[in-house]
C-alpha angles and dihedrals in degrees: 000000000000136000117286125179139163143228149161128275116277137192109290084011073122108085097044092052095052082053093064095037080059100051093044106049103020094240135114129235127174129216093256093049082046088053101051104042093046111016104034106054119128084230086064137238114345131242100270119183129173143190119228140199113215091190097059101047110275089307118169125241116150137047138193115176135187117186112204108227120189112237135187134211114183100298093343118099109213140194116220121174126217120210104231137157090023104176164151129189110249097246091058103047091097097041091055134053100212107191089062089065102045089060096057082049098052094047081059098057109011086101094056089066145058103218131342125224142178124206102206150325160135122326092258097048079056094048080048092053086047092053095050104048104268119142124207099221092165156019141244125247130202121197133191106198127196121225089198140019101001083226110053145128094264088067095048085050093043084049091054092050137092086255102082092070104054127077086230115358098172102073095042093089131066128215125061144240114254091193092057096035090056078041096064097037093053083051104057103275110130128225137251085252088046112040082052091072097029107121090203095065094044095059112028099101096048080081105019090055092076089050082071147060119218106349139144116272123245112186116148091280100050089046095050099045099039093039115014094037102041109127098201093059155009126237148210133213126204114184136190140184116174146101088028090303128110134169155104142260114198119196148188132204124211131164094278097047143259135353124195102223098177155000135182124163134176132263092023088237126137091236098049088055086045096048069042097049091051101060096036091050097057091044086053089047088048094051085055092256105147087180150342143209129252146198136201145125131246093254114146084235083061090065102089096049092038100052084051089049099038085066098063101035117128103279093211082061093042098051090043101042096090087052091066119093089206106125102214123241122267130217118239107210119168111195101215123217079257096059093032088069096053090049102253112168129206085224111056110064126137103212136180128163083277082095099052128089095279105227 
Protein backbone atom coordinates (compact mmCIF):
# COMPACT_ATOMS: atom_id res chain seq x y z
CA UNK A 1 0.00 0.00 0.00
CA UNK A 2 2.89 2.00 0.72
CA UNK A 3 3.99 4.91 3.67
CA UNK A 4 2.49 8.23 3.38
CA UNK A 5 2.99 10.71 5.44
CA UNK A 6 2.48 15.13 5.58
CA UNK A 7 3.90 17.75 6.28
CA UNK A 8 4.09 21.26 5.98
CA UNK A 9 5.75 23.35 3.17
CA UNK A 10 9.62 23.88 3.47
CA UNK A 11 12.05 25.86 1.97
CA UNK A 12 12.66 24.49 -2.20
CA UNK A 13 9.65 22.49 -1.60
CA UNK A 14 8.83 24.95 -4.88
CA UNK A 15 10.00 23.36 -7.74
CA UNK A 16 8.66 19.85 -6.90
CA UNK A 17 5.04 21.21 -6.22
CA UNK A 18 4.78 23.00 -9.51
CA UNK A 19 5.76 19.46 -10.87
CA UNK A 20 2.97 18.05 -9.77
CA UNK A 21 0.68 21.13 -10.55
CA UNK A 22 1.85 20.51 -13.53
CA UNK A 23 1.14 17.13 -13.76
CA UNK A 24 -1.92 17.52 -12.46
CA UNK A 25 -3.48 20.26 -14.29
CA UNK A 26 -1.42 20.44 -17.55
CA UNK A 27 -0.41 23.61 -17.02
CA UNK A 28 3.19 25.44 -16.29
CA UNK A 29 4.28 27.89 -13.16
CA UNK A 30 7.25 29.09 -12.55
CA UNK A 31 8.76 29.61 -9.52
CA UNK A 32 8.25 33.13 -9.64
CA UNK A 33 4.57 32.76 -10.56
CA UNK A 34 4.67 30.01 -7.51
CA UNK A 35 6.24 32.80 -5.22
CA UNK A 36 3.92 35.44 -5.74
CA UNK A 37 0.80 33.85 -5.67
CA UNK A 38 1.76 31.63 -2.23
CA UNK A 39 4.57 32.96 -0.62
CA UNK A 40 4.26 37.07 -1.25
CA UNK A 41 0.49 38.16 0.10
CA UNK A 42 0.21 40.73 2.34
CA UNK A 43 -1.90 38.35 4.21
CA UNK A 44 1.31 36.17 4.53
CA UNK A 45 2.42 32.55 3.57
CA UNK A 46 -0.08 30.53 2.81
CA UNK A 47 -1.29 27.20 4.49
CA UNK A 48 0.69 24.76 2.55
CA UNK A 49 0.21 21.10 3.18
CA UNK A 50 1.63 18.14 1.33
CA UNK A 51 1.41 14.60 1.02
CA UNK A 52 4.08 12.89 1.02
CA UNK A 53 5.52 8.95 -0.13
CA UNK A 54 8.30 7.55 2.31
CA UNK A 55 9.05 4.60 -0.13
CA UNK A 56 9.97 6.72 -3.11
CA UNK A 57 12.06 8.91 -1.69
CA UNK A 58 10.10 11.73 -0.17
CA UNK A 59 8.45 12.20 -3.39
CA UNK A 60 5.29 14.58 -3.55
CA UNK A 61 2.35 13.69 -4.40
CA UNK A 62 -0.50 15.60 -2.81
CA UNK A 63 -1.36 19.00 -2.22
CA UNK A 64 -3.85 20.91 -0.19
CA UNK A 65 -3.51 24.60 -0.35
CA UNK A 66 -5.22 27.64 1.49
CA UNK A 67 -4.36 31.06 0.30
CA UNK A 68 -4.93 33.96 3.25
CA UNK A 69 -6.76 36.76 1.76
CA UNK A 70 -7.19 39.91 3.68
CA UNK A 71 -11.13 40.89 4.08
CA UNK A 72 -13.07 43.99 5.51
CA UNK A 73 -16.43 44.40 7.21
CA UNK A 74 -17.29 47.72 7.94
CA UNK A 75 -14.16 48.70 10.57
CA UNK A 76 -13.23 44.95 11.17
CA UNK A 77 -10.26 43.49 9.16
CA UNK A 78 -10.92 40.03 8.47
CA UNK A 79 -8.90 36.60 7.13
CA UNK A 80 -10.55 34.64 5.06
CA UNK A 81 -8.73 31.36 3.24
CA UNK A 82 -9.28 30.24 0.01
CA UNK A 83 -8.93 26.35 -0.87
CA UNK A 84 -6.47 26.27 -4.15
CA UNK A 85 -4.20 23.84 -5.79
CA UNK A 86 -6.20 20.86 -4.08
CA UNK A 87 -4.47 17.48 -5.63
CA UNK A 88 -3.15 13.97 -6.14
CA UNK A 89 -1.21 12.78 -8.60
CA UNK A 90 -3.28 10.31 -10.86
CA UNK A 91 -1.47 7.31 -10.02
CA UNK A 92 -2.21 7.76 -6.48
CA UNK A 93 -6.07 8.56 -6.45
CA UNK A 94 -6.82 5.16 -5.75
CA UNK A 95 -3.94 4.55 -3.20
CA UNK A 96 -5.19 7.66 -0.97
CA UNK A 97 -8.15 8.50 0.39
CA UNK A 98 -7.91 12.31 0.19
CA UNK A 99 -10.76 13.69 2.24
CA UNK A 100 -9.28 12.04 5.32
CA UNK A 101 -6.41 14.21 5.04
CA UNK A 102 -7.96 17.37 4.39
CA UNK A 103 -9.65 17.11 7.42
CA UNK A 104 -6.24 16.70 9.82
CA UNK A 105 -5.12 19.72 7.84
CA UNK A 106 -7.85 21.70 8.38
CA UNK A 107 -7.96 20.99 12.17
CA UNK A 108 -3.94 22.71 11.90
CA UNK A 109 -4.89 26.04 10.34
CA UNK A 110 -8.74 26.43 10.49
CA UNK A 111 -8.07 28.84 13.68
CA UNK A 112 -5.94 31.02 11.88
CA UNK A 113 -8.95 32.08 9.68
CA UNK A 114 -12.55 33.62 9.68
CA UNK A 115 -14.15 31.80 7.26
CA UNK A 116 -12.72 29.49 4.29
CA UNK A 117 -13.92 29.48 0.88
CA UNK A 118 -13.29 27.93 -2.44
CA UNK A 119 -14.21 29.65 -5.90
CA UNK A 120 -14.67 26.76 -8.13
CA UNK A 121 -13.64 23.00 -9.29
CA UNK A 122 -13.99 19.60 -10.32
CA UNK A 123 -16.96 17.28 -9.01
CA UNK A 124 -14.73 15.54 -6.55
CA UNK A 125 -13.01 19.08 -4.87
CA UNK A 126 -17.01 19.80 -4.28
CA UNK A 127 -17.75 15.82 -2.57
CA UNK A 128 -14.41 16.88 -0.43
CA UNK A 129 -16.08 20.40 0.72
CA UNK A 130 -19.18 18.31 1.55
CA UNK A 131 -17.33 16.14 3.48
CA UNK A 132 -15.64 18.80 5.45
CA UNK A 133 -18.30 20.91 6.45
CA UNK A 134 -18.46 23.35 3.87
CA UNK A 135 -22.27 24.77 2.60
CA UNK A 136 -22.97 26.04 -0.73
CA UNK A 137 -25.29 29.15 0.25
CA UNK A 138 -24.94 30.74 -3.40
CA UNK A 139 -24.19 30.75 -7.06
CA UNK A 140 -22.15 32.07 -9.21
CA UNK A 141 -23.03 34.28 -11.59
CA UNK A 142 -21.18 35.23 -15.07
CA UNK A 143 -22.02 38.40 -16.91
CA UNK A 144 -21.09 39.82 -20.68
CA UNK A 145 -21.64 43.20 -20.58
CA UNK A 146 -22.02 45.79 -23.85
CA UNK A 147 -20.44 48.77 -23.90
CA UNK A 148 -22.51 49.77 -26.31
CA UNK A 149 -26.06 48.79 -27.88
CA UNK A 150 -27.02 45.83 -25.64
CA UNK A 151 -28.02 43.96 -29.41
CA UNK A 152 -25.37 44.13 -31.50
CA UNK A 153 -23.07 42.15 -33.78
CA UNK A 154 -20.72 41.75 -31.50
CA UNK A 155 -23.39 39.36 -29.39
CA UNK A 156 -24.44 37.24 -32.44
CA UNK A 157 -20.57 36.83 -33.06
CA UNK A 158 -19.77 36.20 -29.12
CA UNK A 159 -22.96 33.39 -29.36
CA UNK A 160 -21.22 31.58 -32.39
CA UNK A 161 -17.75 31.36 -30.43
CA UNK A 162 -16.14 29.06 -28.38
CA UNK A 163 -17.03 31.35 -25.55
CA UNK A 164 -20.50 30.38 -24.85
CA UNK A 165 -19.42 27.08 -23.49
CA UNK A 166 -17.25 27.84 -21.18
CA UNK A 167 -18.06 29.26 -17.31
CA UNK A 168 -15.46 32.07 -18.08
CA UNK A 169 -13.95 31.84 -21.15
CA UNK A 170 -12.04 35.38 -21.08
CA UNK A 171 -9.47 34.76 -18.73
CA UNK A 172 -8.61 31.16 -20.05
CA UNK A 173 -6.21 32.40 -22.44
CA UNK A 174 -2.88 34.13 -21.95
CA UNK A 175 -1.34 36.80 -24.03
CA UNK A 176 -2.90 40.39 -24.65
CA UNK A 177 -4.04 42.56 -27.10
CA UNK A 178 -1.63 45.52 -27.83
CA UNK A 179 -4.53 47.44 -29.96
CA UNK A 180 -6.94 47.41 -27.02
CA UNK A 181 -4.20 47.85 -24.29
CA UNK A 182 -2.86 51.42 -26.19
CA UNK A 183 -7.06 51.83 -26.48
CA UNK A 184 -7.67 51.98 -23.06
CA UNK A 185 -4.49 54.08 -22.10
CA UNK A 186 -5.29 56.85 -24.69
CA UNK A 187 -8.93 56.77 -22.88
CA UNK A 188 -8.14 57.48 -19.07
CA UNK A 189 -7.22 53.68 -17.61
CA UNK A 190 -3.94 53.80 -15.71
CA UNK A 191 -1.27 51.61 -15.91
CA UNK A 192 0.28 49.04 -13.79
CA UNK A 193 3.01 51.51 -13.39
CA UNK A 194 0.48 54.04 -12.78
CA UNK A 195 -2.18 52.77 -10.75
CA UNK A 196 0.87 51.72 -8.37
CA UNK A 197 1.52 55.75 -7.28
CA UNK A 198 -2.03 56.90 -7.70
CA UNK A 199 -3.09 58.16 -4.47
CA UNK A 200 -6.68 57.55 -5.41
CA UNK A 201 -6.40 54.23 -5.57
CA UNK A 202 -4.26 53.97 -2.25
CA UNK A 203 -6.69 55.43 -0.19
CA UNK A 204 -9.92 54.91 -1.41
CA UNK A 205 -11.05 51.83 1.11
CA UNK A 206 -9.95 53.47 4.24
CA UNK A 207 -13.59 55.31 3.72
CA UNK A 208 -15.68 52.80 1.05
CA UNK A 209 -15.14 49.92 3.35
CA UNK A 210 -17.59 51.03 5.54
CA UNK A 211 -20.08 51.44 2.38
CA UNK A 212 -20.00 47.07 2.49
CA UNK A 213 -20.65 44.23 4.32
CA UNK A 214 -18.20 41.20 4.05
CA UNK A 215 -15.70 42.07 0.87
CA UNK A 216 -12.15 41.61 -0.11
CA UNK A 217 -9.68 44.43 1.05
CA UNK A 218 -7.94 46.62 -1.26
CA UNK A 219 -5.46 48.86 0.50
CA UNK A 220 -2.34 49.79 -1.45
CA UNK A 221 -0.82 46.57 -0.65
CA UNK A 222 -3.77 44.15 -1.65
CA UNK A 223 -4.17 45.97 -4.71
CA UNK A 224 -0.24 45.84 -5.71
CA UNK A 225 0.39 42.48 -4.99
CA UNK A 226 -3.13 40.87 -6.32
CA UNK A 227 -3.30 43.58 -9.79
CA UNK A 228 0.25 45.61 -10.59
CA UNK A 229 2.53 42.58 -9.63
CA UNK A 230 0.83 39.96 -11.04
CA UNK A 231 3.13 38.08 -13.15
CA UNK A 232 0.49 36.34 -15.36
CA UNK A 233 -0.91 39.59 -16.54
CA UNK A 234 -0.96 43.11 -16.89
CA UNK A 235 -3.95 45.54 -15.75
CA UNK A 236 -5.71 48.54 -16.28
CA UNK A 237 -7.57 51.13 -13.82
CA UNK A 238 -10.14 53.33 -14.70
CA UNK A 239 -11.26 55.75 -11.80
CA UNK A 240 -13.85 57.99 -11.26
CA UNK A 241 -15.01 60.56 -8.62
CA UNK A 242 -18.22 62.83 -9.61
CA UNK A 243 -21.74 63.34 -9.23
CA UNK A 244 -21.43 61.44 -5.19
CA UNK A 245 -20.05 58.56 -6.66
CA UNK A 246 -16.36 57.25 -6.43
CA UNK A 247 -14.78 54.26 -7.30
CA UNK A 248 -12.29 51.75 -9.76
CA UNK A 249 -12.47 49.24 -12.33
CA UNK A 250 -9.60 47.39 -12.72
CA UNK A 251 -9.10 45.28 -15.98
CA UNK A 252 -7.10 42.74 -17.86
CA UNK A 253 -6.71 42.01 -21.84
CA UNK A 254 -6.10 38.72 -23.25
CA UNK A 255 -6.45 37.42 -26.80
CA UNK A 256 -9.88 36.91 -26.51
CA UNK A 257 -10.71 40.19 -25.00
CA UNK A 258 -11.49 41.87 -21.74
CA UNK A 259 -12.09 40.67 -18.18
CA UNK A 260 -13.57 42.74 -15.56
CA UNK A 261 -11.31 41.95 -12.53
CA UNK A 262 -12.76 44.16 -10.25
CA UNK A 263 -15.27 46.86 -9.08
CA UNK A 264 -15.84 48.74 -5.96
CA UNK A 265 -17.97 51.99 -5.76
CA UNK A 266 -18.98 54.00 -3.18
CA UNK A 267 -21.56 54.11 -1.59
CA UNK A 268 -22.46 50.33 -2.50
CA UNK A 269 -26.01 51.72 -4.12
CA UNK A 270 -27.50 50.64 -7.31
CA UNK A 271 -27.62 54.45 -8.61
CA UNK A 272 -23.98 55.44 -7.73
CA UNK A 273 -22.65 52.02 -10.08
CA UNK A 274 -25.07 53.15 -12.59
CA UNK A 275 -23.87 57.20 -12.57
CA UNK A 276 -20.34 54.47 -12.50
CA UNK A 277 -21.30 52.43 -15.10
CA UNK A 278 -21.94 55.44 -17.33
CA UNK A 279 -18.68 56.92 -17.42
CA UNK A 280 -16.83 53.80 -17.39
CA UNK A 281 -18.98 52.38 -20.27
CA UNK A 282 -18.27 55.16 -22.77
CA UNK A 283 -14.16 55.12 -21.77
CA UNK A 284 -14.33 51.02 -22.54
CA UNK A 285 -16.14 51.77 -25.71
CA UNK A 286 -13.57 54.30 -26.46
CA UNK A 287 -10.71 51.95 -25.91
CA UNK A 288 -12.48 49.65 -28.61
CA UNK A 289 -13.74 47.39 -26.07
CA UNK A 290 -17.24 46.15 -27.48
CA UNK A 291 -17.59 43.92 -24.13
CA UNK A 292 -16.25 42.47 -21.52
CA UNK A 293 -16.63 39.39 -18.99
CA UNK A 294 -17.68 39.39 -15.50
CA UNK A 295 -17.72 37.43 -12.22
CA UNK A 296 -19.98 37.45 -8.69
CA UNK A 297 -21.76 35.72 -6.71
CA UNK A 298 -26.00 35.94 -5.74
CA UNK A 299 -25.37 37.45 -2.43
CA UNK A 300 -27.86 39.83 -1.38
CA UNK A 301 -24.58 42.38 -0.95
CA UNK A 302 -24.23 41.74 -4.86
CA UNK A 303 -27.48 43.43 -5.41
CA UNK A 304 -26.46 47.04 -5.84
CA UNK A 305 -23.54 46.30 -8.57
CA UNK A 306 -25.71 43.45 -10.32
CA UNK A 307 -29.01 45.36 -10.93
CA UNK A 308 -26.40 48.38 -12.73
CA UNK A 309 -24.74 45.66 -14.77
CA UNK A 310 -27.79 43.56 -15.52
CA UNK A 311 -28.97 46.63 -17.58
CA UNK A 312 -26.13 46.66 -20.16
CA UNK A 313 -25.44 42.74 -20.57
CA UNK A 314 -25.42 41.35 -24.20
CA UNK A 315 -29.21 40.91 -24.98
CA UNK A 316 -28.60 37.84 -27.38
CA UNK A 317 -26.96 36.08 -23.70
CA UNK A 318 -29.77 37.45 -21.56
CA UNK A 319 -32.84 36.12 -23.81
CA UNK A 320 -30.83 32.30 -24.25
CA UNK A 321 -29.67 31.81 -21.08
CA UNK A 322 -32.62 30.06 -19.87
CA UNK A 323 -32.26 27.89 -22.70
CA UNK A 324 -29.17 26.60 -21.41
CA UNK A 325 -29.22 23.16 -19.08
CA UNK A 326 -26.08 24.28 -17.47
CA UNK A 327 -26.77 24.33 -13.63
CA UNK A 328 -24.89 26.89 -12.65
CA UNK A 329 -21.73 26.48 -9.92
CA UNK A 330 -22.14 26.91 -6.64
CA UNK A 331 -19.57 28.64 -3.82
CA UNK A 332 -18.38 26.39 -0.67
CA UNK A 333 -17.83 28.68 2.16
CA UNK A 334 -17.37 27.29 5.45
CA UNK A 335 -17.87 30.47 8.68
CA UNK A 336 -15.02 29.14 11.55
CA UNK A 337 -15.61 29.36 15.39
CA UNK A 338 -13.25 32.27 14.86
CA UNK A 339 -15.52 34.15 12.34
CA UNK A 340 -18.63 32.93 13.88
CA UNK A 341 -17.80 35.27 17.05
CA UNK A 342 -17.36 38.18 15.28
CA UNK A 343 -20.73 37.51 13.40
CA UNK A 344 -19.54 36.56 10.05
CA UNK A 345 -22.35 35.09 7.93
CA UNK A 346 -22.13 32.68 5.04
CA UNK A 347 -24.84 35.13 3.28
CA UNK A 348 -23.65 38.37 3.15
CA UNK A 349 -20.06 38.53 0.60
CA UNK A 350 -19.24 41.17 -1.97
CA UNK A 351 -17.38 39.33 -4.48
CA UNK A 352 -15.70 40.16 -7.77
CA UNK A 353 -12.89 37.92 -9.84
CA UNK A 354 -10.22 39.78 -7.22
CA UNK A 355 -10.76 36.55 -5.24
CA UNK A 356 -10.03 34.13 -7.93
CA UNK A 357 -6.53 32.58 -8.88
CA UNK A 358 -5.45 35.45 -10.80
CA UNK A 359 -4.00 33.96 -14.22
Amino acid sequence: MGKFTIRQYLDGDGEEINALYREVTGRQRSQEEYQWQWLLSPSGLGDIWLIIDEERGGKIIGHHGVMPIRFTRGDTDLLFGKIENTMVLPAYRGRVLYPRYEVRFQREYIKRYDALFATMGPSEAIRTRLATGYQFPVEWRTLYIATGSAFSFDSVAFLRSKAWGYRSSIPSEPGGNDELELGLLKSGFLSSEAARSSSFLNQFWSNARHSFSVAPRRDAEDLQWRFWQNPYKRHYAFVFKERGAEGFAIVSVTSRGVWLEDIAVSPNETEAYQVFLGVFLDAMRSSGVSYFGFQSTSDAANVPMLQAMDQHELLAIKLLRPLRKRTPARMPRLVTERGGSRDVQLHDWTLTPIVTEGR
